[in-house]
C-alpha positions in Angstrom: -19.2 58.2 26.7 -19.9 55.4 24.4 -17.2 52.9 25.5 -19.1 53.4 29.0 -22.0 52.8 27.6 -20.3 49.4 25.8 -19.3 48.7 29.5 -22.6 48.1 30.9 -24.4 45.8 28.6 -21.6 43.2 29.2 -22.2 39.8 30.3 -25.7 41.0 31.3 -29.5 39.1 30.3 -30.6 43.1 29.1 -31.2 43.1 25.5 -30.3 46.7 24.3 -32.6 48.0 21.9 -31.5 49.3 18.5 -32.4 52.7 18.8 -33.7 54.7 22.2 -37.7 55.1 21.3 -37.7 58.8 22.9 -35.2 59.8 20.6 -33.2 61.1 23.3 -29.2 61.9 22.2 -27.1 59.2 23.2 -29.5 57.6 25.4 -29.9 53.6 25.7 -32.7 51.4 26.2 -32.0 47.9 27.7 -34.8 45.4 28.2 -35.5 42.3 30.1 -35.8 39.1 29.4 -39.2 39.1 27.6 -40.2 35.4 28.0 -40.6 36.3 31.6 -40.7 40.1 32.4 -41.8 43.3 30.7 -40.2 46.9 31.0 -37.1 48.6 30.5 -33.7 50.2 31.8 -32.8 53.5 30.3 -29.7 54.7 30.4 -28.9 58.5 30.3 -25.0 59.4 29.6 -24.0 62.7 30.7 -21.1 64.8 31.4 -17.9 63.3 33.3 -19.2 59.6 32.9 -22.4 60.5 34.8 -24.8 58.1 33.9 -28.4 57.9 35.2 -31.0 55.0 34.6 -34.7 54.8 35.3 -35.5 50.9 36.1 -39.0 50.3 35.0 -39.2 46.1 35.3 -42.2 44.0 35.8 -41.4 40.6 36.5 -43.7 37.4 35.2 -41.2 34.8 36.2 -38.4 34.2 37.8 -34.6 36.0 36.3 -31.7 37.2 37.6 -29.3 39.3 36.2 -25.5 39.5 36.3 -23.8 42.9 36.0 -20.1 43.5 36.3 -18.6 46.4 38.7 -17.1 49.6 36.7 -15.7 50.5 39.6 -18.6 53.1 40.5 -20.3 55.2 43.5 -24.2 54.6 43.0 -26.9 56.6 44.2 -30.0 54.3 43.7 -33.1 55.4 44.8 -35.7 52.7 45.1 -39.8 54.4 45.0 -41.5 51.0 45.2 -41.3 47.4 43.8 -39.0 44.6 45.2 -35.6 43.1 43.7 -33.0 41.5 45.9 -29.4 42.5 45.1 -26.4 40.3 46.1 -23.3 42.1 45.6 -20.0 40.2 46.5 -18.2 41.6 49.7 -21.2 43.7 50.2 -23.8 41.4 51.3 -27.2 40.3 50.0 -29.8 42.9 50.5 -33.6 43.1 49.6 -34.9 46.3 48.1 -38.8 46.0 49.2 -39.5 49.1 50.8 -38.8 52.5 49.4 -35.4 53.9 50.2 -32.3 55.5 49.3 -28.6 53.2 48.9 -25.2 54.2 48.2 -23.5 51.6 47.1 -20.0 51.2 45.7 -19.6 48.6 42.6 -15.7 47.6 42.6 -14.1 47.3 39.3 -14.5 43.8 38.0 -17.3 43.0 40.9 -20.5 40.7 39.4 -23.6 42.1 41.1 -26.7 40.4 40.7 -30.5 41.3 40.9 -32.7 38.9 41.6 -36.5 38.8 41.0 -39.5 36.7 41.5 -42.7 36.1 39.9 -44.7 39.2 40.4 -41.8 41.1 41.3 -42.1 44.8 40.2 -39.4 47.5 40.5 -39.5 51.6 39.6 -36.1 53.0 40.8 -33.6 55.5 40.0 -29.4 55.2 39.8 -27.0 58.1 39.3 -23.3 56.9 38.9 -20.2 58.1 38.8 -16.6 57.5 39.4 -15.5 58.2 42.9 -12.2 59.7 41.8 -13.9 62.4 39.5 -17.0 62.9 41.5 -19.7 65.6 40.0 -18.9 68.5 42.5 -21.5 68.3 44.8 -20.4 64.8 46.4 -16.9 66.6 45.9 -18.2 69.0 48.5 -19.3 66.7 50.8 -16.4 64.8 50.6 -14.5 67.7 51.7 -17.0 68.4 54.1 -16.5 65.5 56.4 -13.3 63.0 56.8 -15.8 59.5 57.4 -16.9 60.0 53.7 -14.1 61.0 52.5 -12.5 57.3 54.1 -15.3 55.2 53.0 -15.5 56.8 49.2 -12.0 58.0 48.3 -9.9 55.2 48.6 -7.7 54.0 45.9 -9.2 50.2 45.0 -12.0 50.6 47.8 -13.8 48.0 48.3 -18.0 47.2 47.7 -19.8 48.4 50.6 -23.7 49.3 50.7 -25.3 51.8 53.0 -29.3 51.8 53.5 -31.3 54.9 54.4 -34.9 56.3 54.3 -36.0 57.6 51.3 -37.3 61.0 51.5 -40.3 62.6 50.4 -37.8 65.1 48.6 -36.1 62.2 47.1 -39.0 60.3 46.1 -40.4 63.6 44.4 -37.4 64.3 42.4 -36.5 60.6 41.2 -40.6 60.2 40.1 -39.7 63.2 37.9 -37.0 61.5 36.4 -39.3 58.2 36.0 -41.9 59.9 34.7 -40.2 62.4 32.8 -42.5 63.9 29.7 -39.9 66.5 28.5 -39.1 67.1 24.7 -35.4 65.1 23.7 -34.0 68.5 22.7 -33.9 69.3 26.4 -34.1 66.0 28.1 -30.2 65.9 28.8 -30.4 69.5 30.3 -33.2 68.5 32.8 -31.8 65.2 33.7 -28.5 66.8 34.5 -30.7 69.1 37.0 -32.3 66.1 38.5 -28.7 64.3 39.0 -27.6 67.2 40.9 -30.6 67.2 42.8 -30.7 64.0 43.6 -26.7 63.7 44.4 -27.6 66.9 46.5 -30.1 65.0 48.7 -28.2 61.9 48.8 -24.8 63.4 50.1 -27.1 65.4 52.3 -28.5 62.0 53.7 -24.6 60.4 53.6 -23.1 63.5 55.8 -26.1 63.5 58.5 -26.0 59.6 59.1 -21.8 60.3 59.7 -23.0 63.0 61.9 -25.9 61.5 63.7 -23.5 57.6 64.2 -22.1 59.2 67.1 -24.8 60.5 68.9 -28.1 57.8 68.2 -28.1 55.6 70.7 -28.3 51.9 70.0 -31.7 51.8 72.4 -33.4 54.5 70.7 -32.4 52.6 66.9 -33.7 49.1 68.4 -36.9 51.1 69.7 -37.7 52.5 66.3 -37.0 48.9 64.5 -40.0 47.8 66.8 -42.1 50.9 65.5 -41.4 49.9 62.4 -42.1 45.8 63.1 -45.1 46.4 64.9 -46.5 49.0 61.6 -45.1 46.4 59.2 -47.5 43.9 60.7 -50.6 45.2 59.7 -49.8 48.5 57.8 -53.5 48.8 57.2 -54.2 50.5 60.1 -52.7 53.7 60.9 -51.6 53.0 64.6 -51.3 56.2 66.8 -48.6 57.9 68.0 -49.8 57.6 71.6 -50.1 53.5 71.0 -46.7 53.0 69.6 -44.8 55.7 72.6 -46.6 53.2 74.6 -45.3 50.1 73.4 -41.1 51.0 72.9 -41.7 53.4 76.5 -41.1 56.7 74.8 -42.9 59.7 75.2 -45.2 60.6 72.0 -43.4 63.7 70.9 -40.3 62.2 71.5 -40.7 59.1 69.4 -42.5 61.2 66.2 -39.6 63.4 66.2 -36.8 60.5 66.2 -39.0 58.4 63.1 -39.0 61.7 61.5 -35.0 62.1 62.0 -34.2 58.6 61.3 -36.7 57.9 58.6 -37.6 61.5 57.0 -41.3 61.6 57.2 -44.2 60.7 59.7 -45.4 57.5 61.0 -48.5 58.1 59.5 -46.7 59.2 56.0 -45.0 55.9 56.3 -48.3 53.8 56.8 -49.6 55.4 53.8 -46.5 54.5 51.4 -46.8 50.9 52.9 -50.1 50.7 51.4 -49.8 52.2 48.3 -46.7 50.1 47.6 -49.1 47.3 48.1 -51.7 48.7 46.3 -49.3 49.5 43.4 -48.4 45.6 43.6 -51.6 43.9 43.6 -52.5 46.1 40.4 -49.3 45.1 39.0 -49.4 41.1 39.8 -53.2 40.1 40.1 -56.7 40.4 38.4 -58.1 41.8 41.7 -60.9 44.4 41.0 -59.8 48.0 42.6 -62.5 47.8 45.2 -60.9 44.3 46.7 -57.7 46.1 46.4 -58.7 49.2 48.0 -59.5 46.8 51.2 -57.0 44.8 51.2 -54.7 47.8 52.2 -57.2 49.3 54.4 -59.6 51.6 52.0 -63.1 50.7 52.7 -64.3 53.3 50.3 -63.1 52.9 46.6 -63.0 57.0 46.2 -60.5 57.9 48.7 -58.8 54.8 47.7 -58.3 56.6 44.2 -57.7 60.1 45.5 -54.5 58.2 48.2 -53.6 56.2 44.5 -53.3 59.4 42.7 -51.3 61.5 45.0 -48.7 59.0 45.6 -48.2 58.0 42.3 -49.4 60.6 39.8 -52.4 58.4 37.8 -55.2 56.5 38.8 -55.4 52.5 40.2 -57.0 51.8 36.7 -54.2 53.8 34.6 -51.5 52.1 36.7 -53.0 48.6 36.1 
C-alpha cells in the first residue's frame, strides 16, 4: 500500500503532512495550499489498493491542482461545495450540486480541480483498480454486459458519468466525513462504509444501464425544466401541481419520474438547494445567521437552525 500512497502525492500542490493527526494506521493527510485555502484530504489505504479520501477544502483564493491518473475506477460522492474538474478526454465538468460520479482516471491522465475564491468542497472518493475490483462492483459487472464494456476494458479510456446523489448515499459518505470512531477500529468501519457506498453506487450504475433504454428523451428534457425552473429561485418550494403544469405532466406522474431519475422529492431537493447555500454563505461571508436564514427562504431564524441541523448534523453557528 505505501507505493500507492507515494503515487498520489506526485506532481500535485497537496502538502502531505508528517504524521496523520488521528493517529489512524497508515492513513495520510494532504493539505492545501495554505496561502489561499484551508482544510484537508485524507487518505484511507485499505485492502486490494482500496483507497478512500474525505475532501474537506475551503478555498480563500484562487488554486488548482494537478493530479496524475493511476489508472483507477472512482466513486466520488460530492455532499455540497463546488470545484470544477477537467479531466482530459473526459470533459470539463462542475461539481456544484450534490451528486454521485463514476469516473475513470486513465493511467498517466493529469486531472485537475479547479477552485475559486469562496469555493468550498465536502466529498467522498473510493478507488480502486478496475481489473481487481472489491467484489461488489465485481458483481455488478457480472450482472450487466454495458458495465462490464464501459469498466473492463484493457487501457479504457477516461469517461465520467453524473447521477443524483441519494439520501442513502449522502447519509453514508457524511459518516465517513464526519467520522468520530477510535483509530483502533477506524480501518474496520471505513472498510464497511466503502462497501456501502460501492453498494449504492453500482446500484445507481446498473439502473441508469437499465433505465437508458426505456427514459424517453421528452420526459429527461421535461425534468431538466423542473429542475431550471427550481434552480431559479430555490427559495420557494414550488408545488407539484405548478411544475405538472408547466412541463404538461400530470402531478403524480412527474413526482414519481424526479424521484426515479433524481432519488428524492422535489421538495427534498428544494431543501438541499438551500442548505447548500446556507452552508456557503457561512462558509464565505460575515453574514449574521438571521440574513442568511432569508436569503434561502427562512423568515424565522429557529426553523432555519432546526433545517441547518438535520441536513448537516451541527448548528449554522458551529458550522461557521
Amino acid at each position: 500500500m505505501t507505493a500507492i500512497l507515494e503515487r498520489v502525492t506526485v506532481g500535485r500542490c497537496f502538502a502531505r503532512a508528517s504524521n496523520h493527526p488521528g493517529g489512524v494506521p497508515d492513513a495520510i493527510r494532504l493539505m492545501p495550499p495554505s496561502d489561499v485555502s484551508e482544510g484537508y484530504e485524507d487518505v484511507f489505504p485499505q485492502h486490494d489498493d482500496l483507497l478512500i479520501t474525505s475532501k474537506q477544502i475551503a478555498a480563500r483564493g484562487a488554486f488548482e491542482d494537478h493530479e496524475p491518473g493511476l489508472g483507477r475506477l472512482v466513486f466520488l460522492f460530492h455532499l455540497h461545495g463546488r470545484r470544477t474538474v477537467e479531466v482530459k478526454g473526459a470533459g470539463r465538468h462542475d461539481l456544484n450540486l450534490p451528486k454521485f460520479v463514476a469516473y475513470y482516471h486513465a493511467e498517466g491522465v493529469v486531472k485537475t480541480s479547479f477552485w475559486s475564491q469562496g469555493d468550498t468542497e465536502t466529498s467522498i472518493l473510493v478507488g480502486f483498480s478496475p481489473q481487481k475490483p472489491p467484489p461488489v462492483v465485481n458483481s455488478a459487472l457480472r450482472a450487466n454486459s454495458d458495465a462490464r464494456a464501459l469498466i473492463s476494458k484493457p487501457n479504457c479510456p477516461c469517461f465520467w458519468l453524473e447521477f443524483p446523489l441519494t439520501l442513502e448515499m449522502e447519509r453514508a459518505a457524511r459518516q465517513v466525513s464526519a467520522a468520530n470512531i477510535h483509530p483502533a477500529i477506524m480501518r474496520e468501519f471505513l472498510l464497511a462504509k466503502a462497501d456501502e457506498l460501492l453498494c449504492l453506487g453500482s446500484d445507481a450504475l446498473l439502473a441508469s444501464f437499465t433505465r437508458s433504454s426505456d427514459q424517453s428523451a421528452a420526459e429527461r428534457i421535461k425534468l431538466d425544466l423542473v429542475v431550471k425552473i427550481i434552480d431559479e429561485d430555490f427559495r420557494t418550494t414550488p408545488t407539484v401541481g405548478f411544475l405538472a403544469e408547466r412541463v404538461d405532466v400530470q402531478p403524480a406522474v412527474l413526482s414519481s419520474l424526479f424521484l426515479d431519475r433524481f432519488g428524492f422529492t422535489i421538495s427534498e431537493y428544494c431543501a438541499r438547494k438551500r442548505m447548500d447555500m446556507a452552508n456557503r454563505l457561512l462558509a464565505t461571508t460575515n453574514m449574521p445567521l438571521k440574513q442568511v436564514a432569508y436569503e434561502v427562504g427562512y423568515n424565522h431564524i429557529s426553523n432555519f437552525n432546526l433545517a441547518f441541523r438535520k441536513t448537516f448534523g451541527v448548528t449554522p453557528r458551529q458550522a461557521r
